[in-house]
Structure formats: structure tokens, C-alpha cells
C-alpha positions as CSV (number, residue, x, y, z in Angstrom):
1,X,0.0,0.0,0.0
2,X,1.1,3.6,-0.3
3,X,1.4,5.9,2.4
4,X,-1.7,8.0,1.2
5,X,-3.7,4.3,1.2
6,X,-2.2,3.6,4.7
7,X,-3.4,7.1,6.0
8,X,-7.0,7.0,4.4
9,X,-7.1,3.4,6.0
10,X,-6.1,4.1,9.3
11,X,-8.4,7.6,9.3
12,X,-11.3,5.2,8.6
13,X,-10.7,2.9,11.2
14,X,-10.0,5.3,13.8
15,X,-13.1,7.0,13.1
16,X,-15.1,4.0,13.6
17,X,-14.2,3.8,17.2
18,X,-16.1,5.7,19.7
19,X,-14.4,8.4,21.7
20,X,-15.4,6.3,24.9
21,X,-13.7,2.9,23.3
22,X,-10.6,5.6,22.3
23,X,-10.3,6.2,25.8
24,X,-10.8,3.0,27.3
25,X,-7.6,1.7,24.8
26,X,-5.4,4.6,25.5
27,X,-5.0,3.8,29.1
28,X,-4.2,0.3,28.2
29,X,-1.7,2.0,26.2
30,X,-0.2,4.6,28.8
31,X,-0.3,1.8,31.4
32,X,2.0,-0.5,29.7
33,X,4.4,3.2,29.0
34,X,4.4,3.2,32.7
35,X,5.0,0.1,33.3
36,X,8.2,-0.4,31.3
37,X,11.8,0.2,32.8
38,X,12.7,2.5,30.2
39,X,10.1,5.0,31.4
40,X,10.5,4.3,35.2
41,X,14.2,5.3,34.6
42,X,13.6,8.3,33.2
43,X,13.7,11.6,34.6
44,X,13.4,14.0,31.0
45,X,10.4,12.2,29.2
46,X,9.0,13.8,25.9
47,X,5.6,13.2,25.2
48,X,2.9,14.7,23.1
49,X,-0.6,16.5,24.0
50,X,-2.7,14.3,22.1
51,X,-5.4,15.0,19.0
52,X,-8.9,13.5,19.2
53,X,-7.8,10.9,17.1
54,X,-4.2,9.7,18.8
55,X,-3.6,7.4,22.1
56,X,-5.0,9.6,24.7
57,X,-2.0,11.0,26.8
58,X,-3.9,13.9,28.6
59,X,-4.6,12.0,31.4
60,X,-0.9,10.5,31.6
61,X,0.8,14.0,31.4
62,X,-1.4,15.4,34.8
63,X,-0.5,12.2,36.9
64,X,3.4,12.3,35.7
65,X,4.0,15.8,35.1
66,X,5.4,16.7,39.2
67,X,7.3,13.4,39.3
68,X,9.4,13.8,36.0
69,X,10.1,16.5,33.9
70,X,7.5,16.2,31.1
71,X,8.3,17.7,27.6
72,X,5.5,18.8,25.3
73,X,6.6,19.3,21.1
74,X,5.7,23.0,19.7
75,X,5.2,23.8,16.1
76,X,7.9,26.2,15.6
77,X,7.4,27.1,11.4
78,X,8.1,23.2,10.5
79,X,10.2,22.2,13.2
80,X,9.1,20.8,16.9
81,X,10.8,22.9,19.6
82,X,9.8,21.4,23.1
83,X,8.7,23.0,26.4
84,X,8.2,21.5,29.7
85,X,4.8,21.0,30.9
86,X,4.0,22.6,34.4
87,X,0.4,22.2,34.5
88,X,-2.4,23.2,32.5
89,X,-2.8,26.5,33.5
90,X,1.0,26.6,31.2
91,X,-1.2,25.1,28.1
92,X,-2.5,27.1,25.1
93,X,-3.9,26.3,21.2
94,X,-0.7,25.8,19.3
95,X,-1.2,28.5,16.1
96,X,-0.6,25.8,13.0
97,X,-2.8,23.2,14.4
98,X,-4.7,24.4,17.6
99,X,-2.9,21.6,19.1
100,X,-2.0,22.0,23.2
101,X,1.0,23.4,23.5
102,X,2.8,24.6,26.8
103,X,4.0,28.4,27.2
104,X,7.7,28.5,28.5
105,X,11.0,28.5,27.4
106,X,12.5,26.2,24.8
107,X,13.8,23.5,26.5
108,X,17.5,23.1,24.4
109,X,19.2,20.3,26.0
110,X,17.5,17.9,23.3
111,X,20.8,15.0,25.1
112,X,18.5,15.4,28.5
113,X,15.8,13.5,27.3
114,X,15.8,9.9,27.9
115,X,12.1,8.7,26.3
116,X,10.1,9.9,23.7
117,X,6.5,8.5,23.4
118,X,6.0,9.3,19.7
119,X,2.5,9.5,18.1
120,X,1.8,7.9,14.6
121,X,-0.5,7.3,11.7
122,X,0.7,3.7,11.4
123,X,3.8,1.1,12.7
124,X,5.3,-2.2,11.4
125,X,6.7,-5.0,13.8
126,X,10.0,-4.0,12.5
127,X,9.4,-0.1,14.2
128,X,8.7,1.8,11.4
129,X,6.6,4.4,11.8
130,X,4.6,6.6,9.3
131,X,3.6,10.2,10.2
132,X,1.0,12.4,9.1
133,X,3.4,13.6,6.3
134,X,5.0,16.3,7.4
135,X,8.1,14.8,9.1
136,X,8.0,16.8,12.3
137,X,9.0,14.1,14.2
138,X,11.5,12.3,12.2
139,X,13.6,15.5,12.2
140,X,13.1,15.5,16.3
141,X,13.9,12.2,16.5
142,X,17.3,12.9,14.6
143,X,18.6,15.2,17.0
144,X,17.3,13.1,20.4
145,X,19.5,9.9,19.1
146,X,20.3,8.8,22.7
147,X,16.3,9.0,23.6
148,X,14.4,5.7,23.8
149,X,11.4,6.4,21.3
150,X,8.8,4.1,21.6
151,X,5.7,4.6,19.4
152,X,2.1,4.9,20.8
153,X,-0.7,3.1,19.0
154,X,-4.1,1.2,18.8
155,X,-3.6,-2.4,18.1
156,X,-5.0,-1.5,14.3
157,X,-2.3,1.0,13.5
158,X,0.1,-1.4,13.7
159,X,0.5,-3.5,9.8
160,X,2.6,-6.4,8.6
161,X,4.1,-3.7,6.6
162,X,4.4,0.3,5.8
163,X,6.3,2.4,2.9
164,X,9.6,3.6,4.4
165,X,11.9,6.4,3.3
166,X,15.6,6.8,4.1
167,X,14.9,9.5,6.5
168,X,12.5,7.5,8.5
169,X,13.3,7.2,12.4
170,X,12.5,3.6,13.5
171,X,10.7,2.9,17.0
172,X,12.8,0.9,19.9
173,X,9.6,-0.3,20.9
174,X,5.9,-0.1,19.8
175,X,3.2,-0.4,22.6
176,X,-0.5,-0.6,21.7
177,X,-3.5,-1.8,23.6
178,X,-3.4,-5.5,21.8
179,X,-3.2,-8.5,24.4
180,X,0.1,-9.0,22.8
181,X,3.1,-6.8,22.6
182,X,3.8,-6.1,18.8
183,X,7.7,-5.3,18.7
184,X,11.0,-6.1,20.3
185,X,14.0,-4.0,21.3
186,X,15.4,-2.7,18.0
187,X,19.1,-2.0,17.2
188,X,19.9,1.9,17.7
């Protein structure tokens, strides 16, 4: 399939699930991120502030955000820049995409951060990951290569197979809400 296929696809099986059933699987989802010993060993942990249609993390980023230092992606032009999340009084609608984005200084010291929960369109069993198309996050990923990144998903985002392109950042891990784990430590 091609990655416009894969996206029309996923959108269409995403929209079949009621918000209520979303919800329900995203804390399968973000229990199994708390549960694993990357993220317990982490002190700098980028996640995202997710859309109606992504693994819920709203809830995740309230209960975490006074234990760790939580990082929250900004659309900076068409580049993520991140800033720490102190509460949601520090939120407001990011300007490109009215996506939650915390006020605050850019936090710079991209080496700090030990995990990144990455959202996606889609995943393989090998860790690929396709994006919405823009490749915010593959650039991010880039320049956080010491970062665990472990991809966030409903079990049906995750195919035998997706179209890769050499700038494509592969997952370490891949959790979704499936009975079974999808993915295995990959080679950084």
C-alpha cells in the first residue's frame, strides 16, 4: 500500500471507534508506557498533547507531570521545539494546528531527554513508523538519538508492513493496547 492508502485506511478505522472505546484503549496504552523500565528510569520524558484521534495521553501527562520532567513538542514554522509542561494553566492552542502546546522556554538540552512517546499514523513489527506527512518528528527524532522512542498506538495502527523512506526514524519499541506486545528491542 502507499502511504496516502495507509493514512485513508487508518483515518477510517480510527473513526469507527467511539471516543469512549478511544479512551478506554489509551489507558491500556499509557499503562503499559508506565510500566516499562525505560520510562521508570527516566527523569526528562517527551511526550505529546494528544489529538482526538491519537492514544490519549492527557490524562498521563497530569499524573506524571510533578514526578518527571515532562516535555510537550511545539510547532515552531516546521520544526518541533519542546517545552516543559508545568500544568495546564501553562497550556495554550498551538497557532498551526490548535494543538495543546505549553508556554515557556524552549527547553534546548535535546541529550537530557531519555524517552520519547512518539505518536503515529501507522507502525510495522520492525518499528517503522509513518507520520501524518510532514516529518515533524523524524527531524526530532534525529537530534534526540540517545532518547528511547517508543511509538504509541491502537492495536489497528500497527500492519505487517508500511512504505519507508531513508529519513525515516525507527521505533525501539511499539506499545498498543493489543493482548500481545507487537515489537522487540530494535538495534539503535
Amino acid at each position: 500500500m502507499e502511504k496516502a492508502e495507509v493514512r485513508k485506511r487508518i483515518r477510517e478505522l480510527k473513526r469507527a471507534v467511539p471516543p469512549e472505546e478511544k479512551l478506554r484503549r489509551s489507558r491500556v496504552v499509557m499503562q503499559r508506557l508506565e510500566h516499562t523500565p525505560d520510562f521508570a528510569a527516566s527523569r526528562v520524558v517527551l511526550l505529546y498533547w494528544s489529538m482526538a484521534d491519537e492514544v490519549q495521553t492527557h490524562e498521563f501527562v497530569e499524573r506524571w507531570y510533578r514526578e518527571k520532567t515532562l516535555l510537550l513538542p511545539c510547532v515552531q514554522g516546521d520544526d518541533l521545539v519542546l517545552r516543559q509542561y508545568t500544568g495546564p494553566e501553562c497550556m495554550v492552542s498551538g497557532e498551526q494546528f490548535g494543538i495543546g502546546e505549553p508556554t515557556g522556554a524552549v527547553w534546548a538540552d535535546l541529550e537530557a531527554v531519555q524517552l520519547i512517546a512518539v505518536p503515529g499514523v501507522a507502525f510495522d513489527p520492525e518499528g517503522n513508523r509513518m507520520g501524518r506527512g510532514r516529518g515533524f518528528y523524524d527531524r526530532l527524532l534525529k537530534s534526540t538519538p540517545n532518547a528511547v522512542k517508543i511509538g504509541l498506538a491502537y492495536d489497528f495502527q500497527v500492519l505487517d508492513h508500511i512504505p519507508t523512506e531513508p529519513h525515516d526514524v525507527r521505533m525501539d519499541h511499539v506499545l498498543t493496547d493489543a493482548p500481545m506486545q507487537i515489537t522487540e528491542d530494535r538495534d539503535k
